[in-house]
C-alpha positions in Angstrom: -52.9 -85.9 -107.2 -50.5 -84.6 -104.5 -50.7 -85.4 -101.4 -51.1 -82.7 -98.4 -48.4 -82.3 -96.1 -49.0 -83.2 -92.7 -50.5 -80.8 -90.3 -48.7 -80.0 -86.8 -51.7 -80.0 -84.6 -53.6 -83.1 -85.5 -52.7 -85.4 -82.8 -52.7 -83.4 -80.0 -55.8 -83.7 -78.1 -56.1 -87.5 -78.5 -52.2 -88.0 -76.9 -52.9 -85.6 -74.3 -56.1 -87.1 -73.1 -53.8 -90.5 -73.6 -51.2 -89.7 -70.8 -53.9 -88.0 -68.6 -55.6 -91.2 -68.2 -52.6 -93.1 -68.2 -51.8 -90.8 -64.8 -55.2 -91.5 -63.2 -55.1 -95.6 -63.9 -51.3 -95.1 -62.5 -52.9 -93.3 -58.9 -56.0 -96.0 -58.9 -53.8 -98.7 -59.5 -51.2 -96.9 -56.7 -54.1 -96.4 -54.2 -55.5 -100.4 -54.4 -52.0 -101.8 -53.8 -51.6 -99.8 -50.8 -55.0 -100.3 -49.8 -54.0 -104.0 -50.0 -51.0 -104.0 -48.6 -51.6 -102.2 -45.3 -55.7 -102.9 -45.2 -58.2 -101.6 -43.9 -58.7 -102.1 -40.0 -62.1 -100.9 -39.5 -63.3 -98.4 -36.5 -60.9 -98.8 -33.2 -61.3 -100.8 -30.5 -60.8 -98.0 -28.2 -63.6 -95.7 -26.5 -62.8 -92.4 -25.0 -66.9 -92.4 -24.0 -67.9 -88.6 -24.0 -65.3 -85.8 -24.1 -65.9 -82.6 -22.4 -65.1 -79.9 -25.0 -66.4 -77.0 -22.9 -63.4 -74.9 -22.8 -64.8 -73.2 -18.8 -64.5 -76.7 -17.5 -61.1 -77.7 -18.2 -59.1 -77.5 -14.9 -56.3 -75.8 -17.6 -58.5 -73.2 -19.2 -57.8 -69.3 -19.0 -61.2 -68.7 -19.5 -63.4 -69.3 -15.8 -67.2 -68.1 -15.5 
């Protein structure tokens, strides 16, 4: 019996989805250490209240009514 040669394609798709998760564990992995190195703070303590966002009463708007 002879033996077949090898075939070029064979492995491929099996390495390529390899490295492709390899890159995602690498940005979850990334994304928890700086998650737990800077943290996370939780809403501000500040309050602005309500903010007017009608452009006609801004003292500095170009548009008056």
């Amino acid at each position: 019996m002879q033996k077949e040669p090898p075939q070029s394609g064979q492995g491929k798709g099996v390495s390529g989805l390899f490295v492709s998760m390899v890159i995602a564990v690498l940005f979850l992995i990334w994304g928890l250490f700086i998650l737990f190195m800077v943290g996370d703070k939780g809403p501000p303590a500040w309050d602005f209240g309500v903010v007017e966002d009608i452009p006609g009463q801004s003292p500095y708007s170009t548009n008056r009514f």
